[in-house]
N, C-alpha and C positions, 0 to 999 in steps of 0.2 A: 622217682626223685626229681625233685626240680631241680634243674642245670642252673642255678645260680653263680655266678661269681663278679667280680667285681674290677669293670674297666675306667680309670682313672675315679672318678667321683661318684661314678654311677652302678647301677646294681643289675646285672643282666639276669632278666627270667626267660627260661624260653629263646626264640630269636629278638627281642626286645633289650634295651639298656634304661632303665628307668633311673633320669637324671633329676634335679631340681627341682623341688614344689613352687608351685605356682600358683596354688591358691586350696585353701580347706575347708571342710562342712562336718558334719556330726555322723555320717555313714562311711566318705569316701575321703581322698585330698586327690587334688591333679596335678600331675606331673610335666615336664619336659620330658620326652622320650627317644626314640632311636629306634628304628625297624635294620633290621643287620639281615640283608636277605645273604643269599649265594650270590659269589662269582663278582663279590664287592658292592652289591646293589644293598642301599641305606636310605631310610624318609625319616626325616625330623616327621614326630607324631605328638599329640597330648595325649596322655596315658592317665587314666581315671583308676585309682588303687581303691580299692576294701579296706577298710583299716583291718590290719592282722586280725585280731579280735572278733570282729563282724564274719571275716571271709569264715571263721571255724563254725558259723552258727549258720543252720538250714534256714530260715527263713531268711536272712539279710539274704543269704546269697541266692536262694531265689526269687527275692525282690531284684536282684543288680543283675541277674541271668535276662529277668524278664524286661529289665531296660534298653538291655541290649538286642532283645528280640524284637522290641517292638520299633526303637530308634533307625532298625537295619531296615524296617519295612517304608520307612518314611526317606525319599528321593527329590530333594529342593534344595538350592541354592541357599536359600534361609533357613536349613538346618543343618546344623553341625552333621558331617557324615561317620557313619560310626563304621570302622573299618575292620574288626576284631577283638575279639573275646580268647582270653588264657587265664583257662582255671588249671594250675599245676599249684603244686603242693603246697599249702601255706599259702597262695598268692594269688588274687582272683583281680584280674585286668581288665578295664573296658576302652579299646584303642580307638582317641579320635584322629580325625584332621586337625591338626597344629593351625591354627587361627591367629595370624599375627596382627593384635590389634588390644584394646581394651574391652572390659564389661560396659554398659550402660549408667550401670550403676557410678562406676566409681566415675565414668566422664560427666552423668550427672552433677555429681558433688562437688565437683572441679569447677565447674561453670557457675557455682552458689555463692554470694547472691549474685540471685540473673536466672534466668532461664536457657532451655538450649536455641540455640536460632530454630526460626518457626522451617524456613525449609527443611534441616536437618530433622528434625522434631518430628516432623510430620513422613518424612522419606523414612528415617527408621522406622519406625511404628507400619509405617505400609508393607514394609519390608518382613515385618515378623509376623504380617498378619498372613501375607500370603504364604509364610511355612508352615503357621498355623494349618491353615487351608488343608495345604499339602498333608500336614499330621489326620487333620479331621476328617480326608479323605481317603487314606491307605487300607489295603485291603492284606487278608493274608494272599499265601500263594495261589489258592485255588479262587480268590474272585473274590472273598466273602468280606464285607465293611469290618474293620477292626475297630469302629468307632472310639477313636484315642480322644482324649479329654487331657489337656499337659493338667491343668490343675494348680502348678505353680509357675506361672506365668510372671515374669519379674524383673524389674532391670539389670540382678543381679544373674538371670539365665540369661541374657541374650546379650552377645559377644559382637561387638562392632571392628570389621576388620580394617586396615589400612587401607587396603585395597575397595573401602567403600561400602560394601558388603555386609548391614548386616545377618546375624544369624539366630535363631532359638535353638540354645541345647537342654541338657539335664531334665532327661524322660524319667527320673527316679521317681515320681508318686504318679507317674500317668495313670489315667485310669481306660481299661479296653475292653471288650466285648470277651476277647479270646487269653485274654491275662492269666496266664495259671496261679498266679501269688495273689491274693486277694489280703486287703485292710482287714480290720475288724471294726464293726458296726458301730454307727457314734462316734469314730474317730477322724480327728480334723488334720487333711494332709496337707502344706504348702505356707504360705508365708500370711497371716490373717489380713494386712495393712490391702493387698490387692485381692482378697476375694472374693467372691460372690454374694451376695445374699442367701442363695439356696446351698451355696456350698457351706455355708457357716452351720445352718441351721442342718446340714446331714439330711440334704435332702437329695433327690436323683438331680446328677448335673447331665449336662451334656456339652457338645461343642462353645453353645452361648455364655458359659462360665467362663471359657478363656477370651470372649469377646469382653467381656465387664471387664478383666485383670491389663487386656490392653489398651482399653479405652482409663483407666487410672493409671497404667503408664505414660499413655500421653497427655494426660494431664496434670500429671505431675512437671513431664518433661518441659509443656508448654509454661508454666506458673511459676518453677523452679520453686513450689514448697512442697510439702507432703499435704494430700488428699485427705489421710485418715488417719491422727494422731494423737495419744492419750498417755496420760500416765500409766496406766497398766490396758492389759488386753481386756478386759469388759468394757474400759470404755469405750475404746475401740472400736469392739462390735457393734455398742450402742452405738456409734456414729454410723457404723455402715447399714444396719439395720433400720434408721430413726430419723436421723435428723438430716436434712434437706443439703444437696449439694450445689455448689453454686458453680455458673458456669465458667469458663478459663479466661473469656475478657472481664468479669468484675476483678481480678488478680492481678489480669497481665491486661491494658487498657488499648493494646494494640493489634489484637488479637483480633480477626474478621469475624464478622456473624455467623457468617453462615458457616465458620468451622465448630462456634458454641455447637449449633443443633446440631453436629454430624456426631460431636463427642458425649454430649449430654443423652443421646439414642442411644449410644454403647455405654451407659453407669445408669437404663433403666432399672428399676430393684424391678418391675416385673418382666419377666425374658419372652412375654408375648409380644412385648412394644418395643423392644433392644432388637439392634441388627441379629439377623436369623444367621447369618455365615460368615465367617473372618473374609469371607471374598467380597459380600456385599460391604463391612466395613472398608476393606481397603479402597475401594474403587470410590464408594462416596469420597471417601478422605482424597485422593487423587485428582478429582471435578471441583472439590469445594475449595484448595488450596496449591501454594505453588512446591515444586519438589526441588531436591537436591540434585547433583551429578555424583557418579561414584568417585569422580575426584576430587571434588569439595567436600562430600564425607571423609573420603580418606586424608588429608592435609589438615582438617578438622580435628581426625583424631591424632596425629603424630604432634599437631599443635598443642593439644591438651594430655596428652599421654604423657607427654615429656620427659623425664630423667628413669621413669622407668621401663618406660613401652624401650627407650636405648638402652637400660642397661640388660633387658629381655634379650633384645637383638643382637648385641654383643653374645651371648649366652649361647644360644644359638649357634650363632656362628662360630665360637670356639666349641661346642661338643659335635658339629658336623666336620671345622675341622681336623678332628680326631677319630672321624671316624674310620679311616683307615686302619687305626692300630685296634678300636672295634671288630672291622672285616678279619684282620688277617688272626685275632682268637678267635674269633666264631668258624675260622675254616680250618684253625687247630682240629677243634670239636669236632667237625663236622666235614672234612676231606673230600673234594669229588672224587669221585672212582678213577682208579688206573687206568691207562691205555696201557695193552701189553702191545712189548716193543714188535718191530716188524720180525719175521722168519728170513733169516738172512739166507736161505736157500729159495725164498721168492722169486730173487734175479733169476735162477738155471731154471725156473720151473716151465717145461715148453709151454709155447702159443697154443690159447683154446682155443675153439671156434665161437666165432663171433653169436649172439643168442638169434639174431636173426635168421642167420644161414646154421639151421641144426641139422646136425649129419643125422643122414640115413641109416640106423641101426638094424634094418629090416631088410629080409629078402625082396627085391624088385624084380618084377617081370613085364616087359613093356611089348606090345603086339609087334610080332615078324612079319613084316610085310616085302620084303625083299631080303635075299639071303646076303650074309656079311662078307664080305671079301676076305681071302687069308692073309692078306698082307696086311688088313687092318685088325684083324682077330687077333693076331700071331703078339702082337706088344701086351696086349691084353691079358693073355694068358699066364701073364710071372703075378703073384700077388701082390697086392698093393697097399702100404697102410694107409689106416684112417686115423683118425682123432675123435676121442670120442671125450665125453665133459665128463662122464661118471670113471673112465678106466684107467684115461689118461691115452692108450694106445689100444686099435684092433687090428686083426687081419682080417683079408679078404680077398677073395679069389674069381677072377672073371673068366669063363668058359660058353664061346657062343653058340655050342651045339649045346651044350645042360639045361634042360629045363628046370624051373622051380619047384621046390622038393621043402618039407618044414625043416627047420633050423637045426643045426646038429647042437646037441649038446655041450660039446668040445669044443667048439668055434663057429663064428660067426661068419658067413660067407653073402657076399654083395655076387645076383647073377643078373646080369644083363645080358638080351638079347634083341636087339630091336636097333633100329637104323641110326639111333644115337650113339653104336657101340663106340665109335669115331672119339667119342668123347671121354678124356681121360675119365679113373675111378673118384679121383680127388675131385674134379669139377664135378661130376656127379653127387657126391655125397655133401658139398659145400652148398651147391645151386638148389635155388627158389623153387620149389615145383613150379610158377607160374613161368621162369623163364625158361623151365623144360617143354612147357607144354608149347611156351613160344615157338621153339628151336623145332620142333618134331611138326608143328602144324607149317613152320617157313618149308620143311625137307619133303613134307605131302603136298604140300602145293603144286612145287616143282616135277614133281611125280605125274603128279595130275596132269598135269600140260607135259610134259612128255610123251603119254600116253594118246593122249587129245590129237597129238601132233602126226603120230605114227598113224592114226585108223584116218584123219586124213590125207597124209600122203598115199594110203596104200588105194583109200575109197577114189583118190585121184587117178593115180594112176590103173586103176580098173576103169575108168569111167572114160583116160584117153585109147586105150584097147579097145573099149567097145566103139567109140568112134572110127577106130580104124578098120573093125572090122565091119561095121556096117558100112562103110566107106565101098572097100572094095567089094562087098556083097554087091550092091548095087550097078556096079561098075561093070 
């Protein structure tokens, strides 16, 4: 079942709150949105809805599955990034980045009559040629060209943000190598006014078809009229198909030369003689003309946006700040796990041994090289406990005549014999083998040189006898 319900204005599917239309089309409408993660964490997002109708039908929805497969492959600043996909019951979502800014289009139409300024004009258009780029270059996972074709390339897709920025989105008629939804033959996807030649006519397009769709976006943008315009769509075609284009200075008289030939190569009808790649178009356009900053685009657009790009902003701002009473239903729903409380028998519970220093659970036997004293044996001999991590407590019993013998069943006994006996049981079972082996190699040392000491003084004092008695031999 989809977890629907409904926070102030808005309609939560999933972890999403789907608030405010913001703009409509014939398959989907886009939303203001709301991502409600855990532990309070929320992104304002644009959320692209199915119309109800469409999502219950197998093909729309694996057209809009496949736009979003393909949109996730393409990684540019100039494309809208598409962040998630929710198909739950009745509701099929396609989640973008929230773009705060206007269409082309509609700042187009706002600047009429006029044109848009040639810097801006020419910086967007570069802008959407390098996502292009990025589109006509995406591969799938494994390496292999997805060769994307957008196909409706438009002033009404491509999203100019405040922040300067613009972007190409609305991958819905792309066309790809690896697309599992396929058109049906003869049929004409995208907006006619900006397309192709070859694409009119159903014929194989490629990348060069979105290079023609934005070489008549910029020149519509530069001329501030329409390119391709008729009373009905045949005539249309005829124009696009037919009759001779002129270039962007007979329109606009201010317009440099050398931008005519960059634009009039990208509205070749044949795509042998048109720019080969939306990268060699941009970069011409870039040499032949002067650009914008992202902050004169952006002040651009807030200038022309006007009453509504604010009354957006305002929007916005009141559904994020709500979105706390958001958070705290979604964590109704959706609970973090309990901590259980502490064991209040924690506090008595004895001191374990540290992991470092891990007791000796095992019988030891360390080599006798001098026998133990009874007065140091004699303390040894009362058992001594240990600590152990798995029992809590053991016994163990030290005896310096017992040799080691395997483990009784019934108890566990620690036997030491060797010149460490000196060493209580508890340091023994606490301590480092390395700082045993230290203590035992300092205690042979000293042995050694004691030894050392004795067979010189005795080789000495033979050696002053025999001078005495050879002494008086001779005497």
């Amino acid at each position: 079942m989809a977890d629907v319900a409904t926070a102030g204005a808005g309609r939560a599917v999933g972890r999403y709150v789907v608030f405010d239309e913001i703009a409509a089309g014939g398959m989907a409408s886009v939303h203001l949105g709301r991502l409600v993660g855990a532990v309070g964490f929320s992104r304002t997002v644009a959320i692209k809805r199915l119309h109800p109708h469409l999502a219950r039908d197998g093909e729309f929805t694996a057209m809009f599955l496949d736009e979003a497969r393909l949109a996730a492959r393409i990684r540019h600043p100039n494309v809208v990034a598409v962040l998630d996909v929710v198909h739950d019951e009745g509701e099929l979502l396609l989640v973008m980045d929230y773009v705060q800014g206007e269409s082309f289009s509609h700042l187009a139409r706002a600047m009429r009559p006029g044109a848009v300024p040639l810097r801006i004009a020419v910086t967007v258009v570069t802008g959407v040629l390098h996502g292009l780029h990025a589109a006509h270059e995406a591969t799938t996972e494994h390496g292999e060209p997805l060769r994307i074709v957008h196909r409706d390339v438009s002033p009404q897709n491509i999203m100019v943000g405040i922040d300067g920025v613009p972007r190409v989105f609305d991958f819905g008629v792309a066309k790809a190598a690896h697309r599992a939804q396929t058109t049906q033959d003869q049929s004409i996807k995208g907006k006619i006014s900006y397309m192709a030649p070859e694409q009119l006519l159903s014929e194989i397009v490629d990348r060069r078809a979105d290079v023609y769709s934005a070489a008549v976006v910029l020149w519509e943008a530069l001329t501030g009229e329409r390119l391709f315009e008729g009373d009905n769509q045949g005539r249309v075609i005829r124009k696009i198909l037919d009759e001779p284009v002129p270039p962007p200075s007979s329109v606009n008289p201010g317009l440099p030369k050398a931008l005519d030939e960059v634009v009039m190569r990208g509205l070749e009808r044949d795509v042998t003689k048109r720019w080969q790649t939306a990268r060699e178009f941009a970069t011409a356009l870039e040499r032949c003309a002067p650009t914008a900053s992202a902050t004169q685009i952006g002040e651009w657009v807030e200038s022309i946006g006007g009453d509504a790009l604010s009354d957006r902003a305002r929007r916005v701002k009141d559904i994020e700040s709500r979105s706390d009473i958001i958070a705290a239903r979604s964590a109704e729903r959706h609970p973090p796990p309990s901590v259980p409380d502490p064991d209040p028998r924690a506090a008595f519970t004895p001191p374990t041994v540290v992991q470092g220093f891990k007791p000796v659970a095992t019988p030891i036997a360390l080599p006798l090289a001098a026998p133990v004293p009874a007065a140091v044996a004699a303390p040894l001999a009362a058992p001594a406990p240990l600590v152990s991590p798995s029992s809590g407590s053991m016994k163990a019993s030290v005896s310096p005549d017992e040799r080691v013998g395997p483990p009784s069943s019934s108890s566990s006994r620690l036997v030491i014999n060797s010149p460490l006996a000196p060493l209580s049981v508890q340091t023994v079972a606490v301590t480092p083998l390395a700082s045993l082996e230290a203590a035992a190699a300092a205690r042979t040392g000293h042995r050694r040189m004691m030894t050392v000491g004795i067979v010189l003084t005795v080789l000495g004092a033979i050696a002053i006898a025999g001078a005495i008695a050879w002494t008086l031999l001779h005497h």
